[in-house]
C-alpha positions as CSV (number, residue, x, y, z in Angstrom):
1,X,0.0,0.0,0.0
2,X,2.8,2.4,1.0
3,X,4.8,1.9,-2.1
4,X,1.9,2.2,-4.5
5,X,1.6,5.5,-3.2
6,X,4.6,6.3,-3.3
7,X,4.8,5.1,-6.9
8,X,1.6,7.6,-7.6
9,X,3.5,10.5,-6.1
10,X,6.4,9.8,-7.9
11,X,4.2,10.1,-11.4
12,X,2.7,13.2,-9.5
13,X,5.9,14.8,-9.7
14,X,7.2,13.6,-12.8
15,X,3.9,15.0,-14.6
16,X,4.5,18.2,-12.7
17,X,8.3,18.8,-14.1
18,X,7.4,17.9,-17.7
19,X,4.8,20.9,-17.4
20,X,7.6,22.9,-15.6
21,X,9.9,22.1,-18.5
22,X,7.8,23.0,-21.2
23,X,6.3,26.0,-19.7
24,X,10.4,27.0,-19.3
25,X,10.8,26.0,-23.2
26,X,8.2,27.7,-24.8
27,X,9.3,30.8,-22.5
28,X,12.8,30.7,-23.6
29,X,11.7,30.5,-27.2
30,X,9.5,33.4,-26.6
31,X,12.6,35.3,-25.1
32,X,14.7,34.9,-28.6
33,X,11.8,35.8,-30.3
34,X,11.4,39.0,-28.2
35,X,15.2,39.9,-28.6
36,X,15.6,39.6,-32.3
């Protein structure tokens, strides 16, 4: 029982950086775009 929730938390987090990760992406790209 423990692990499996652990296991779901895990995923929790994982989901949560992709977002993070994508949201600092498309940010970057929207940076160059500003600068050129």
């Amino acid at each position: 029982m423990a692990r499996k929730g652990l296991i779901q938390r895990e995923k929790k987090q994982y989901k949560l950086e992709q977002k993070y990760h994508l949201i600092r992406r498309s940010s970057k790209k929207e940076r160059q775009i500003s600068m050129i």
